[in-house]
Structure formats: structure tokens, C-alpha cells
LUMPA-943778 format. One record per residue (C-alpha): residue number from 1; x, y, z. Coordinates in steps of 0.05 Angstrom, whole numbers, plus 32768, in hexadecimal, padded with zeros to 4 digits. Layout:
 num   c1   c2   c3
 NUM    X    Y    Z
...
This chain:
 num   c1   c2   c3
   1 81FB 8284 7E83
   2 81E6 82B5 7EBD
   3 81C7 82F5 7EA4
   4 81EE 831D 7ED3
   5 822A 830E 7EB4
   6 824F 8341 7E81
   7 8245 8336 7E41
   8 827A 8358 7E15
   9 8298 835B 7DD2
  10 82D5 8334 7DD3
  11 830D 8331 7D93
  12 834F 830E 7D95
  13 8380 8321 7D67
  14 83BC 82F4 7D5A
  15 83EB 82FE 7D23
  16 83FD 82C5 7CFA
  17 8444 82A8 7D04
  18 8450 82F0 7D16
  19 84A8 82F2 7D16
  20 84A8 82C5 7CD6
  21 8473 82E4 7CB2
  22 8493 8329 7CBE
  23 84D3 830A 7CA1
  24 84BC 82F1 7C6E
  25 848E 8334 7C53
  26 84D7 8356 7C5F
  27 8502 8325 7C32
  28 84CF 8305 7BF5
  29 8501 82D2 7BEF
  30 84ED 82B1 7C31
  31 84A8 82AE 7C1C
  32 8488 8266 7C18
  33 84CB 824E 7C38
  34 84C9 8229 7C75
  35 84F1 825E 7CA8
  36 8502 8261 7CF2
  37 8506 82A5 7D16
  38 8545 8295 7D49
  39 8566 8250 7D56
  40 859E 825A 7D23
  41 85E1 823C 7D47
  42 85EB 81FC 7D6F
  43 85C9 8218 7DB3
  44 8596 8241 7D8D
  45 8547 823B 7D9B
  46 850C 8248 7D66
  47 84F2 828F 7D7B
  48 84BC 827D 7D4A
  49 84A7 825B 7D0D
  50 8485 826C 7CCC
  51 8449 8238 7CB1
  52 8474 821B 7C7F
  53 84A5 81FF 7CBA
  54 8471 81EF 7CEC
  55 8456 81BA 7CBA
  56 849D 8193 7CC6
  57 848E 819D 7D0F
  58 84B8 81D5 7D1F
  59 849D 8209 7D56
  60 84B1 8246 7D86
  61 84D9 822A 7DBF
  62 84FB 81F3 7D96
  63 8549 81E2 7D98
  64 855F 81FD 7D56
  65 857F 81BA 7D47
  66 8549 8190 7D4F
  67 8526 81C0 7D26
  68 8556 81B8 7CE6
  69 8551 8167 7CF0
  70 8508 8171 7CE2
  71 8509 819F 7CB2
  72 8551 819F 7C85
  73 8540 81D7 7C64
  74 8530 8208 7C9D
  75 8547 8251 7C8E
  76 855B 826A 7CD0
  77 8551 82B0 7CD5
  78 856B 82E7 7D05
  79 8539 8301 7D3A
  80 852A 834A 7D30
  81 84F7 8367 7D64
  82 8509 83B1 7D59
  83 84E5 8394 7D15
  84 84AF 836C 7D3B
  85 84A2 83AA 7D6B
  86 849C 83E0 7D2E
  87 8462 83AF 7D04
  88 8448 83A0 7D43
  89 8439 83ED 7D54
  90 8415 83FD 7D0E
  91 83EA 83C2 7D1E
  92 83D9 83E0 7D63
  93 83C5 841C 7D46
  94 8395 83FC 7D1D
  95 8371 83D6 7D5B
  96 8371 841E 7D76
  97 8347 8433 7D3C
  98 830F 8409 7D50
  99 8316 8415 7DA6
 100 8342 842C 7DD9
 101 8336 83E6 7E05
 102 8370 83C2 7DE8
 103 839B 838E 7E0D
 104 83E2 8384 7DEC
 105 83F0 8333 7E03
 106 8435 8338 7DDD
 107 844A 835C 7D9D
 108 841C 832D 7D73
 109 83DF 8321 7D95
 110 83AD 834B 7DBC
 111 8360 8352 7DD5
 112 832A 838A 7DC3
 113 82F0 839C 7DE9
 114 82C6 83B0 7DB2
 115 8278 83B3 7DD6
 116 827B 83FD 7DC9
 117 82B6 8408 7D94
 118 82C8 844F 7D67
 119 82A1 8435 7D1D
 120 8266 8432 7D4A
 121 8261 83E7 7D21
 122 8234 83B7 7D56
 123 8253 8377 7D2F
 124 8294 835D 7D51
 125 8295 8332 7D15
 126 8299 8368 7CDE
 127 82C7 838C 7D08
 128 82F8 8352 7D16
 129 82F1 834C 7CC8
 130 8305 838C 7CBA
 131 8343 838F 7CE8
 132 835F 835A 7CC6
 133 8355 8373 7C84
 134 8379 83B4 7C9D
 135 83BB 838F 7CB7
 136 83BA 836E 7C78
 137 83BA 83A7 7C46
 138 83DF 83DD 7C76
 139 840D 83AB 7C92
 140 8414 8372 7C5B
 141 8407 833A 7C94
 142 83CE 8305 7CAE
 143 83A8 830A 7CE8
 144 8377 82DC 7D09
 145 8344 82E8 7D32
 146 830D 82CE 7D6A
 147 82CF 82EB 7D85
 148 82A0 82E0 7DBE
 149 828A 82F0 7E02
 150 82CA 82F9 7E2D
 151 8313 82F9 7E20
 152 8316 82AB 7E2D
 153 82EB 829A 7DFB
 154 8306 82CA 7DC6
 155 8354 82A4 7DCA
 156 833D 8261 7DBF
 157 8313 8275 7D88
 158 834C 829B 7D65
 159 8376 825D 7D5A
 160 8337 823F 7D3B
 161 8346 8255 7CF5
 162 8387 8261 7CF8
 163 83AA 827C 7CCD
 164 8387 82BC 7CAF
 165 834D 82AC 7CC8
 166 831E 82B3 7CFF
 167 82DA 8298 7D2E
 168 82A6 82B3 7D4B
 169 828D 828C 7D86
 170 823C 82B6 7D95
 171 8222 82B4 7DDB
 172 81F6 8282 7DCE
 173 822A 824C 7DB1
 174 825A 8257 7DE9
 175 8247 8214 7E18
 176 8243 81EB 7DDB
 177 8286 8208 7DC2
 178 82B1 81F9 7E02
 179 828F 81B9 7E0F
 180 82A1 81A0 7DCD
 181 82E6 81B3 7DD8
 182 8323 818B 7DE2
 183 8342 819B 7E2A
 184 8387 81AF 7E0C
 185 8368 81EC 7DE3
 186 834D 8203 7E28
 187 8378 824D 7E33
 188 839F 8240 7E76
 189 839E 81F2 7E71
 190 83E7 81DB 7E62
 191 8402 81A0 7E4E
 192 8412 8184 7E97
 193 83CD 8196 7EAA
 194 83AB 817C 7E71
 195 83D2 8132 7E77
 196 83AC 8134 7EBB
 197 8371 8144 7EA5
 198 8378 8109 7E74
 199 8388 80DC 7EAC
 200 834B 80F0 7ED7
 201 8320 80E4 7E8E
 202 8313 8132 7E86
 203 8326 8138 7E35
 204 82EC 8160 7E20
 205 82C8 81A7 7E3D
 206 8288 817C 7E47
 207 82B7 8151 7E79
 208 82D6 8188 7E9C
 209 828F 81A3 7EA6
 210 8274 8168 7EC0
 211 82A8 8169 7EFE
 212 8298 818E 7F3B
 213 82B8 81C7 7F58
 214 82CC 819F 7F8E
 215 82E0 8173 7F67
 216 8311 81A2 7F3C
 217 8327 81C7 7F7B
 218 833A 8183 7F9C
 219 836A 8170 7F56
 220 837F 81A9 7F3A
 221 8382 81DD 7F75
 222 8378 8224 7F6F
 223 836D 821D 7F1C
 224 8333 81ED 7F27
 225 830B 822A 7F3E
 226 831E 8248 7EFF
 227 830E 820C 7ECC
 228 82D1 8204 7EEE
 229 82BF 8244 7ED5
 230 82DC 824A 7E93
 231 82BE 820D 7E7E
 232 8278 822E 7E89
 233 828B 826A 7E60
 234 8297 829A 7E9E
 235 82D2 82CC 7E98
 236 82CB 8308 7EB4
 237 8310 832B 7EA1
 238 830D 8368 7E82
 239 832E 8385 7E48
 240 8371 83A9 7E73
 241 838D 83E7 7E42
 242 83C6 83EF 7E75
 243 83DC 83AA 7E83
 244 8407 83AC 7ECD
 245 844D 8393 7ED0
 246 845A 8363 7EF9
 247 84A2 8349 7EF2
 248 84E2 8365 7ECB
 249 8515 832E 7EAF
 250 8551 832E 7E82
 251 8574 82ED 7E68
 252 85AC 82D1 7E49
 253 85C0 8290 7E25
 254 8609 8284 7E27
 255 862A 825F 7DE0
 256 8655 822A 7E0F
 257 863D 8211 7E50
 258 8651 8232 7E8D
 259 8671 8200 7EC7
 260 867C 8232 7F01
 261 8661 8264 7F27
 262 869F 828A 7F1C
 263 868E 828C 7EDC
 264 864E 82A9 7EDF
 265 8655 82E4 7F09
 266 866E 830A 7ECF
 267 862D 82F6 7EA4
 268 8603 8311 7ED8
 269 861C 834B 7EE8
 270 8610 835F 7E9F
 271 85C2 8341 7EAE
 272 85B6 8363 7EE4
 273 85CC 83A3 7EC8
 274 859F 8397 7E93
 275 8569 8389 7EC0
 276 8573 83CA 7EEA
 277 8576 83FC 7EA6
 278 8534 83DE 7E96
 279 851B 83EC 7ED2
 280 8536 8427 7EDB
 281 8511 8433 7E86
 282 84CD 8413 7EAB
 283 84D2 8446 7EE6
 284 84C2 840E 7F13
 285 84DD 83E6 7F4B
 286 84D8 83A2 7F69
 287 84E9 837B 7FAF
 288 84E7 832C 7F93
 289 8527 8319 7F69
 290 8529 82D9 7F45
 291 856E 82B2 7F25
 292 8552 828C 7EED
 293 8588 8251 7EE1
 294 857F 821F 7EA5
 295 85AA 81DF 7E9C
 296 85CF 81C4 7E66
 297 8595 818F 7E69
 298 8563 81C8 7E64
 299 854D 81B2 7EAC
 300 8535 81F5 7ECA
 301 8542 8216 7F09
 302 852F 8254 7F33
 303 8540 8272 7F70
 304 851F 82AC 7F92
 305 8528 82E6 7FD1
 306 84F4 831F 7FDF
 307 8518 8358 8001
 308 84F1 8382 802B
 309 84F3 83C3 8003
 310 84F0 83D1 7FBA
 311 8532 83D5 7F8A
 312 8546 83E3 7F4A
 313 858E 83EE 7F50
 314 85B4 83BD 7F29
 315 85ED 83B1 7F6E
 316 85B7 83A1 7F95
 317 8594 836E 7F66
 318 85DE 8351 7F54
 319 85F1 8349 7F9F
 320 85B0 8321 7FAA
 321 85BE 82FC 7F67
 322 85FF 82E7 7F84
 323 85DC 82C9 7FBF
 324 85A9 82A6 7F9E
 325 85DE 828A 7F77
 326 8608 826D 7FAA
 327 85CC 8254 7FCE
 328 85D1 8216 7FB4
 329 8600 81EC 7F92
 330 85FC 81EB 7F37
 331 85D8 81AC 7F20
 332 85FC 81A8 7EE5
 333 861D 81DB 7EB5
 334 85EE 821B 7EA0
 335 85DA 822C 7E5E
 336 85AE 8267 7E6C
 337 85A6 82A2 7EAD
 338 856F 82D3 7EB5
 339 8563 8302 7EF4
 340 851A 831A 7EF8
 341 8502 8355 7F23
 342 84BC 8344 7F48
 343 848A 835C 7F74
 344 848B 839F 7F59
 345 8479 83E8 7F6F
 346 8441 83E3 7F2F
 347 841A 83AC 7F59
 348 841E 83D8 7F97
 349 83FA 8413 7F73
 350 83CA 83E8 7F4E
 351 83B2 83CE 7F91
 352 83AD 8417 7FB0
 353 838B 8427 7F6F
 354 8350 83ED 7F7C
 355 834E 8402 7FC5
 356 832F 8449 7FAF
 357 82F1 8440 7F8B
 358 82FC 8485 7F6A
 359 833C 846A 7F46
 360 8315 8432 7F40
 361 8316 840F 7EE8
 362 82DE 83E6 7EF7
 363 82AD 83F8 7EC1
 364 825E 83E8 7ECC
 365 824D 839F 7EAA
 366 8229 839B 7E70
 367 81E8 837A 7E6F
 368 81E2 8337 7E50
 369 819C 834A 7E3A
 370 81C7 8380 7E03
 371 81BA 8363 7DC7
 372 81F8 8355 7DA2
 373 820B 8349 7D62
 374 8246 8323 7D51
């Protein structure tokens, strides 16, 4: 690895089965029981599931009924994220202990910079340790964990021991570590992408590496640039504190299938009111709008229109709803509508904000000749 790279101190933080472990600490009777947060009802979907459950083969995104024919004895358990958000808050403050460079992801995982942290500690290790002895005696939950070099590295490695554990990958065991690796635990490589990689005999890092960037570019467009350099350990995202919003959604799955346009008006209208008080809660603004429409079949479609000057008012966004839902005619009936609010005033001011260097967040790299101890 180039020695003009930064070199930082990278932990991931992911909660273990976060919605079903919370659950579960709340009502002892659930514990050791195989639960799903969500899915209950014929048209429900698995929010998420606890270990015991995931052994049957139940996971987040699942139709709830295909979830009880693999496990029978699946608790189904109501989804409380006024809950989720509350635990997931005294966690935060702990990271905050340690640095002010955190990077929420979602309520249950996040990143810390810790290269220069509060304790003063120069071990990622120990500290990465210590945070997850914290959430588990102030919080009563498990945490697992990855360290290295960059943020890239740091995810993969926290699904290494999971759960309640963790992995520390050192600068020096990074190439081996990704070349080893199987293409589908590769951050940013889905499950389309990695069935082509498959087909073009990339299953390992050590294959990816051994393609060109040409050769990536050529295949995989605008990503190959990026596996080309992930591969070879080279991230060079930061640790963001203030993460920018870039879209604004609300959604709704309807309990019977709706057959008519005529009959969704009404369903958006309430949508698109939501999505204009959350704006309105945000204090931001957006010019793309976006009708999310999902089939019966779960087939999945979206239409779009950027207007040329930014709204948040929820006749506006339902007037251009309407349109985009006439555009074209229904597939098949609709099980689920969303309206999302895009291209938003917060990109415009983070872009004015790079153009002047003295607004400028970019912080002076650290030397890979620091020595580290993880």
C-alpha cells in the first residue's frame, strides 16, 4: 500500500439482531425463542430476525408466511422503533465517549474514527473492546465489532465474528485479508453483481485483483473503478459526523391489493402529506419526485420528474404524483406506494460548502508512517 495514503483508526459497530434482541431484553419470555420483528399477517414482511430464527432460515425482508413455513414456531412480534430509536441513542452516547467522528449508518450500526479519540487509548482494539462491554452492561445488548485501516475494511471485518464478537484486520494483514476473501462478503458487491463475477471466474479478492482496471471498467462500468480499488485496500472515505440527506420517502403497504388508479389517489394523498410534514420537520426541500409502485408479484416499479425549483409542499408533490401515475398504464394490481423527495436543497449547500476551502471538512491525512497500534 502507497505511503501517502491515510492511515486511520477504523471501528464498525453493528448491533446484534438489533429489533429482536431489543425485544427480547424487554419481554424475558422471548428470550432463546426464535422471534420475527414485523411480518405478522398474511401480507406482512420480516423487519428482522433474532439468531434463534435465522437458524430456520428466516431473515429481514422475508414474506412473513414463508417465514412461519420454515420456522412453525416463529413468535411474530410488533415493530416498535420509538423503542429501537430510544436504545439506539444511549448507545450513541457511549460511541461519543470515546470521539466526536461518529457516522450513524442506521439505528444499529455505525463507524468511529478513533486515530485521535477522548481516553487518549492508541489501541483500536482495546477500545473496540471496551465499547462493547459498555453497551452490554449499560444497555443489556451485544455488539460486534471490526477494525482496520478505512471504513471498508472495518464492515467486512465486523460480520467476521458475529455475533458478540469482533476482528481486527492490522495494516499489514489487509492484502492478504481481502484476497482471501470470498467476492460476496466484498461491501458494495450484491448478489446480481457477484453472480457475474462468478461467471467471469472472479470468486475470490485474489481474482478480482488480478483483473485490470480496464478490464473492470469494461464489465462492470463505473463500480469497476471502485472494486479495483477496494480490492487493494484503498478507501479513502472519511468518518462523516453529519451525514447529508439525500432523499425523503414515506410508504405504505395496503392489507388487499389495490386494482385501480381510482383507488389509489386517496392512499397517496395521505403519503404525500406525510412526505411534506417530514420535510417540512427536516427543514429541507427537493426538485426530483419519485412514485415507488410494487406489484402483487412483488415486481417493482418507479417513475420519476425533476421540476425545475425546489418543493416541499405536499399539493405540489401530490399533483406530480398524480402524473407520474397516470403516465403509464398498472402492470398488475399494487400492494405497496411510496413518494420520495430527491435532489435536495442539503446537496446544493454541501456543494457550495466544498467550493470554499474555508468551509472546507477536509482534514490533513495522517501519515502511514504513524505507528499504530491496533
Amino acid at each position: 500500500m502507497s505511503s501517502d495514503l491515510p492511515i486511520r483508526k477504523i471501528i464498525h459497530v453493528d448491533m446484534d439482531a438489533f429489533y429482536a434482541s431489543v425485544e427480547q431484553m424487554d419481554n424475558p419470555e422471548l428470550m432463546g425463542k426464535p422471534i420475527a420483528v414485523g411480518g405478522g399477517g398474511k401480507r406482512g414482511v420480516v423487519s428482522a430476525a433474532s439468531y434463534e430464527a435465522r437458524k430456520f432460515g428466516v431473515k429481514s425482508a422475508m414474506a412473513g408466511t414463508l417465514a412461519s413455513k420454515l420456522c412453525p414456531e416463529l413468535i411474530f412480534v410488533r415493530a416498535n422503533f420509538e423503542r429501537y430509536t430510544e436504545i439506539s441513542k444511549q448507545i450513541r452516547h457511549i460511541f461519543f465517549d470515546y470521539t466526536d467522528l461518529v457516522e450513524p449508518l442506521s439505528l444499529d450500526e455505525a463507524y468511529l474514527d478513533v486515530t485521535e479519540n477522548k481516553k487518549g487509548n492508541p489501541s483500536a482494539t482495546l477500545i473496540a473492546t471496551e465499547i462493547r462491554e459498555r453497551i452490554f452492561n449499560e444497555v443489556g445488548l451485544t455488539a460486534s465489532a471490526g477494525i482496520s485501516i478505512n471504513k471498508f475494511i472495518a464492515k467486512i471485518a465486523s460480520d467476521y465474528n458475529k455475533p458478540n464478537g469482533q476482528k481486527t484486520v492490522n495494516p499489514e494483514e489487509v492484502l492478504g485479508f481481502l484476497e482471501q476473501l470470498d467476492i460476496r462478503k466484498f461491501y458494495g458487491v450484491g448478489k446480481v453483481t457477484a453472480e457475474k463475477m462468478y461467471q467471469k471466474g472472479i470468486f475470490t479478492g485474489l481474482e478480482l485483483k488480478q483483473k485490470s482496471l480496464d478490464y473492470l471498467e469494461e464489465h462492470f462500468g463505473k463500480s469497476g473503478k471502485y472494486y479495483y480499488y477496494i480490492v487493494r485496500g484503498i478507501h479513502t472515505s472519511e468518518v462523516k459526523p453529519h451525514r447529508t440527506r439525500k432523499s425523503l420517502a414515506a410508504e405504505r403497504t395496503f392489507s388487499e391489493n389495490l386494482s385501480s388508479e381510482i383507488f389509489m389517489l386517496e392512499k397517496l394523498e395521505h403519503i404525500a402529506e406525510e412526505v411534506s410534514r417530514r420535510l417540512t420537520k427536516s427543514k429541507v426541500a427537493g426538485k426530483t419526485i419519485t412514485l415507488k409502485i410494487k406489484y402483487s408479484d412483488f415486481t417493482l416499479n418507479t417513475r420519476s420528474k425533476t421540476l425545475p425549483y425546489y418543493i416541499s409542499d405536499k399539493s405540489v408533490i401530490l399533483e406530480t404524483t398524480k402524473d407520474l401515475l397516470y403516465q403509464e398504464k398498472l402492470n398488475n394490481s399494487v400492494r405497496l406506494l411510496g413518494i420520495s423527495l430527491s435532489n435536495l436543497n442539503t446537496e446544493k449547500k454541501e456543494a457550495e460548502s466544498k467550493n470554499d476551502p474555508s468551509k472546507s471538512e477536509e482534514k490533513q491525512n495522517v501519515s502511514a508512517q504513524l505507528r499504530f497500534e491496533f
